[in-house]
TIDRENTOR-209997 format. One record per residue: x, y, z of N, C-alpha, C in turn. Coordinates in steps of 0.2 Angstrom, whole numbers, plus 5000, padded with zeros to 4 digits. Example, Ala and Ser with C-alpha at 12.3 -4.5 7.8 and 13.67 -1.06 7.14 Angstrom:
% TIDRENTOR-209997
{n.east 5066; n.north 4972; n.up 5039; ca.east 5062; ca.north 4978; ca.up 5039; c.east 5066; c.north 4984; c.up 5039}
{n.east 5064; n.north 4989; n.up 5035; ca.east 5068; ca.north 4995; ca.up 5036; c.east 5064; c.north 5000; c.up 5039}
% end
This chain:
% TIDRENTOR-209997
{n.east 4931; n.north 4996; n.up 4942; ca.east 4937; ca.north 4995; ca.up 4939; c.east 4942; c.north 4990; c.up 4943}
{n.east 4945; n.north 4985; n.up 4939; ca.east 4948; ca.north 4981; ca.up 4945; c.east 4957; c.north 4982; c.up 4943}
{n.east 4959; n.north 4983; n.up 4947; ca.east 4968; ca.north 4982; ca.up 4948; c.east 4970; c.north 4978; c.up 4949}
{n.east 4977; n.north 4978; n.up 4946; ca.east 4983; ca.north 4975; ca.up 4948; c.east 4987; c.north 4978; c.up 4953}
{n.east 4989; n.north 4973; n.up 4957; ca.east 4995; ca.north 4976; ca.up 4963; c.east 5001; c.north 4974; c.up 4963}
{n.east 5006; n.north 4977; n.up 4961; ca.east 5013; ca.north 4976; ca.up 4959; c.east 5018; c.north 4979; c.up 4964}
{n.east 5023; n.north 4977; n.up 4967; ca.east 5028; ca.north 4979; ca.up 4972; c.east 5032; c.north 4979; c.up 4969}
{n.east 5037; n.north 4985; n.up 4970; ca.east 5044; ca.north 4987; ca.up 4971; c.east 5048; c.north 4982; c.up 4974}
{n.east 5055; n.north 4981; n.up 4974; ca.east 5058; ca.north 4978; ca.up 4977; c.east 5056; c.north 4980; c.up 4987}
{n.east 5057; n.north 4984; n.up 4986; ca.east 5058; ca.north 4991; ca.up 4992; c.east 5053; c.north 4987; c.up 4999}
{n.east 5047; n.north 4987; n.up 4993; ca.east 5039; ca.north 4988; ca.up 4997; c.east 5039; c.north 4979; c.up 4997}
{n.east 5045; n.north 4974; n.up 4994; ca.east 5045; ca.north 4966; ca.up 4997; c.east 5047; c.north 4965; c.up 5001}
{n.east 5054; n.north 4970; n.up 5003; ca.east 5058; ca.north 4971; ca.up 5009; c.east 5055; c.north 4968; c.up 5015}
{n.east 5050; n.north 4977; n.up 5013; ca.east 5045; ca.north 4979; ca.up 5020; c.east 5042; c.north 4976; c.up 5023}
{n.east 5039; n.north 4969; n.up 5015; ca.east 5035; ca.north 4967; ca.up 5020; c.east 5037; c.north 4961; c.up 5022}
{n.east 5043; n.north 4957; n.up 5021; ca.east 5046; ca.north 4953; ca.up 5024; c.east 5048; c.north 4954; c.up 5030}
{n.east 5050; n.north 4960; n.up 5032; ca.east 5051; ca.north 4963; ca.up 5038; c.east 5045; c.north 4961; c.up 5044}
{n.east 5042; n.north 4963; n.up 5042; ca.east 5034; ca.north 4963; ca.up 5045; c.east 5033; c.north 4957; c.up 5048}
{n.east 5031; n.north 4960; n.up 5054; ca.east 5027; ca.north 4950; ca.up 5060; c.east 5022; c.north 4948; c.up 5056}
{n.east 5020; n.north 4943; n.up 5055; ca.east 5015; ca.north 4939; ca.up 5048; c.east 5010; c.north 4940; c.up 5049}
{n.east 5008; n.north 4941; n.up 5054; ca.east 5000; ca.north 4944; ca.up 5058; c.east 4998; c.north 4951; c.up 5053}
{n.east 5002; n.north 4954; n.up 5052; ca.east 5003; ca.north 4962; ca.up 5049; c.east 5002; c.north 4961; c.up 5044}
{n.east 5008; n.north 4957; n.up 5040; ca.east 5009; ca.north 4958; ca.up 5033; c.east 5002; c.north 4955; c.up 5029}
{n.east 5000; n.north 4950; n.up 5034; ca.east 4994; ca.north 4945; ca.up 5032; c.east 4988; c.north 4952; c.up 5034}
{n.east 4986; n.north 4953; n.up 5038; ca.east 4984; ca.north 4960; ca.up 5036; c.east 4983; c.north 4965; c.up 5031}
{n.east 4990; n.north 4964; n.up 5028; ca.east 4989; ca.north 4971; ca.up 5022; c.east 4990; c.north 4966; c.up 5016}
{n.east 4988; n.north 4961; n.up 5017; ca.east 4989; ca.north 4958; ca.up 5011; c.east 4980; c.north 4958; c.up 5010}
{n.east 4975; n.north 4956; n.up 5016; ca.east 4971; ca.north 4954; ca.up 5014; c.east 4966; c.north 4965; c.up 5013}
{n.east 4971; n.north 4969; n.up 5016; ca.east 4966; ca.north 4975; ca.up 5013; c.east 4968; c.north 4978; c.up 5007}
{n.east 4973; n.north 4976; n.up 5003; ca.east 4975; ca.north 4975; ca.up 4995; c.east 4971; c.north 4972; c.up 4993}
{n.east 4969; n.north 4969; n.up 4994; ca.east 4965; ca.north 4962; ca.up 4988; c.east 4956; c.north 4966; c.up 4989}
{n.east 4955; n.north 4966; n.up 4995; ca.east 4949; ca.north 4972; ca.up 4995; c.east 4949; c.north 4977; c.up 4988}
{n.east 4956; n.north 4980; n.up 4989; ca.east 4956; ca.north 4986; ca.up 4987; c.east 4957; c.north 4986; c.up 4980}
{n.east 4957; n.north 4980; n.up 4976; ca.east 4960; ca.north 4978; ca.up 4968; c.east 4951; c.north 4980; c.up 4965}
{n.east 4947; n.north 4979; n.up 4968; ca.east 4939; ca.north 4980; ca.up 4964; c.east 4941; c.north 4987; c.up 4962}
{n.east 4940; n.north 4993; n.up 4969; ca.east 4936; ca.north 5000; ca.up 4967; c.east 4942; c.north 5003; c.up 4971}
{n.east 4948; n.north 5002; n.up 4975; ca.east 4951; ca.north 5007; ca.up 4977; c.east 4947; c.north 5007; c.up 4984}
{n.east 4944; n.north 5003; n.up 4986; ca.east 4941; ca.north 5004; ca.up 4994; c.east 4947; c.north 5002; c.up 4999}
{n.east 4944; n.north 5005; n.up 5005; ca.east 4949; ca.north 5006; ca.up 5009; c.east 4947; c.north 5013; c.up 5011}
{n.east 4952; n.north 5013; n.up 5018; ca.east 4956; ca.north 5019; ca.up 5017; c.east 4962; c.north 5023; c.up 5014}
{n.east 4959; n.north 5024; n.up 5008; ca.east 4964; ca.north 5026; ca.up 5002; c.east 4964; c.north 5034; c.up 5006}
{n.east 4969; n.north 5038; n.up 5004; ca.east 4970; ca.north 5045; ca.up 5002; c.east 4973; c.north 5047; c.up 4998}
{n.east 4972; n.north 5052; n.up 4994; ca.east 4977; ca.north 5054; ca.up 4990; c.east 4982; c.north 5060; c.up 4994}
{n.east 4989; n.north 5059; n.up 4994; ca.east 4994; ca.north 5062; ca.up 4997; c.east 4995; c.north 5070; c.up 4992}
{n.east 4996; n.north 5074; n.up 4996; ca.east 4998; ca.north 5080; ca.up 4991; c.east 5006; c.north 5084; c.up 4992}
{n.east 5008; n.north 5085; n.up 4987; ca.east 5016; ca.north 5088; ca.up 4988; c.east 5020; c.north 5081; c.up 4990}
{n.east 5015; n.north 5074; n.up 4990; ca.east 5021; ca.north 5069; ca.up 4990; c.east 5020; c.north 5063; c.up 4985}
{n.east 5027; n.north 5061; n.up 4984; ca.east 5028; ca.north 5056; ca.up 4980; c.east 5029; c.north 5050; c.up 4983}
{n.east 5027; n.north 5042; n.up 4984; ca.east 5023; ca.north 5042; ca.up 4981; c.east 5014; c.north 5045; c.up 4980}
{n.east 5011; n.north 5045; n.up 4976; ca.east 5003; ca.north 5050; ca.up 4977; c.east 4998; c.north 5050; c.up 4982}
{n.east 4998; n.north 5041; n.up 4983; ca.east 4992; ca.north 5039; ca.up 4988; c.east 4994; c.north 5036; c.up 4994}
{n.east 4991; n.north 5033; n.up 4999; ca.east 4992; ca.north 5028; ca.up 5005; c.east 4987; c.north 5025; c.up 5006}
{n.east 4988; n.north 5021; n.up 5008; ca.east 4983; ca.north 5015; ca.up 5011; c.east 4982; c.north 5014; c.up 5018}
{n.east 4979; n.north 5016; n.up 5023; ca.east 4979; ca.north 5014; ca.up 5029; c.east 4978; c.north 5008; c.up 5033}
{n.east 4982; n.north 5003; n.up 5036; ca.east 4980; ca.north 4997; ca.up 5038; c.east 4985; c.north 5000; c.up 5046}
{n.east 4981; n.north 5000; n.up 5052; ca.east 4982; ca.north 5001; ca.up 5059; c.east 4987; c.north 5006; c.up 5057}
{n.east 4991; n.north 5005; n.up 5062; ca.east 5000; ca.north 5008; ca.up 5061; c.east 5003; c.north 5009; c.up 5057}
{n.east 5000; n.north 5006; n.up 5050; ca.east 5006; ca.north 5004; ca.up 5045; c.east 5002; c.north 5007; c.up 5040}
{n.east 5006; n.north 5012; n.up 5036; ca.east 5004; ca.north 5015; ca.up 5029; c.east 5008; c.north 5010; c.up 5020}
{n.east 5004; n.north 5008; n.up 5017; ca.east 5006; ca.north 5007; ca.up 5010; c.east 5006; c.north 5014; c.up 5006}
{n.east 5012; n.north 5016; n.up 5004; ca.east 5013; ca.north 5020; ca.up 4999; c.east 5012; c.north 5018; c.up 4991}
{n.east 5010; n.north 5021; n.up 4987; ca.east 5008; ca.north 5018; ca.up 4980; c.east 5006; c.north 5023; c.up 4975}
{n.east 5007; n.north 5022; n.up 4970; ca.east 5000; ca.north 5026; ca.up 4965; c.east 4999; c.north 5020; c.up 4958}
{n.east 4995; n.north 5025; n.up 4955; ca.east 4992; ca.north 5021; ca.up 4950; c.east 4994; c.north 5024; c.up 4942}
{n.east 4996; n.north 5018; n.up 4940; ca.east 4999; ca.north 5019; ca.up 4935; c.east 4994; c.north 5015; c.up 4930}
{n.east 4988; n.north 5018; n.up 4927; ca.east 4982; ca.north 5012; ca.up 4922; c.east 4978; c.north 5009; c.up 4927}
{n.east 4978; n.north 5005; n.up 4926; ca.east 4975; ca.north 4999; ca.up 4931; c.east 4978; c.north 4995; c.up 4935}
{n.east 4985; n.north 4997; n.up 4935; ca.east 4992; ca.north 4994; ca.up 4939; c.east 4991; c.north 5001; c.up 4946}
{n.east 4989; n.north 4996; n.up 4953; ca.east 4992; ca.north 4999; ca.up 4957; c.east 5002; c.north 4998; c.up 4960}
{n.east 5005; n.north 5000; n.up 4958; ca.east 5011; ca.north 5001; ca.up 4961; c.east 5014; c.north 5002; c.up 4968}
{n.east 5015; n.north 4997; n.up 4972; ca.east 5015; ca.north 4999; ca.up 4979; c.east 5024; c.north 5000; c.up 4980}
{n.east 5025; n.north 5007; n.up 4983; ca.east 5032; ca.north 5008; ca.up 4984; c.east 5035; c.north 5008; c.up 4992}
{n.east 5030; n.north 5005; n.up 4996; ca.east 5033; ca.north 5007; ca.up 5002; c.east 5029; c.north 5005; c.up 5008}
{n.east 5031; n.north 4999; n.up 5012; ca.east 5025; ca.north 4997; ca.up 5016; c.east 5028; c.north 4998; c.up 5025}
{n.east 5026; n.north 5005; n.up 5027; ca.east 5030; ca.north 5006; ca.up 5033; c.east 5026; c.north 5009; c.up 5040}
{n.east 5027; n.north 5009; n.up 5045; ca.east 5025; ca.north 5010; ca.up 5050; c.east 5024; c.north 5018; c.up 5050}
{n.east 5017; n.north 5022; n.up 5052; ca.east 5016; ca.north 5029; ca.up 5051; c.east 5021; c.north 5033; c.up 5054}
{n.east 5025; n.north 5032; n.up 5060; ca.east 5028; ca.north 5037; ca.up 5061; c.east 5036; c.north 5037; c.up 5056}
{n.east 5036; n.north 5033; n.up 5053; ca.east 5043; ca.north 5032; ca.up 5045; c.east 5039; c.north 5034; c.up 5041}
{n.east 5033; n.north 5036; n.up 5042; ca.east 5030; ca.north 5037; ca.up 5033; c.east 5030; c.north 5041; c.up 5026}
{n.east 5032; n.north 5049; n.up 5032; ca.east 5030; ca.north 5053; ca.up 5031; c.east 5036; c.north 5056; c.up 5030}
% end
């Protein structure tokens, strides 16, 4: 199934903030991710939003809405959680 990846304001923020190195990074493990959901996906339990993404240090929060990934939050693991 392939996705779409849609950001939040929130999660454009994030990733302007980001050294380019990084954000270039989680740009290129999103686009991986729009075929089948590869990666390091998890599903999160008892939190909103439902899944993560793992890239180094840094977690993508998101869920899925249809075939629309919805990324809500692009932060460093110890602000993650």
């Amino acid at each position: 199934m392939h996705y779409d990846v849609q950001f939040k304001p929130r999660a454009e923020r994030d990733m302007k903030n980001l050294p380019r190195e990084i954000a270039g990074r989680i740009v290129e493990k999103l686009d991986f991710m729009r075929e089948d959901l590869h990666g390091d996906v998890k599903r999160l339990t008892n939190f909103t939003p439902e899944y993560r993404l793992r890239v180094g240090d840094y977690r993508v929060l998101f869920e899925l809405e249809g075939p629309v990934v919805v990324v809500y939050r692009v932060v460093h693991r110890r602000d993650a959680y």
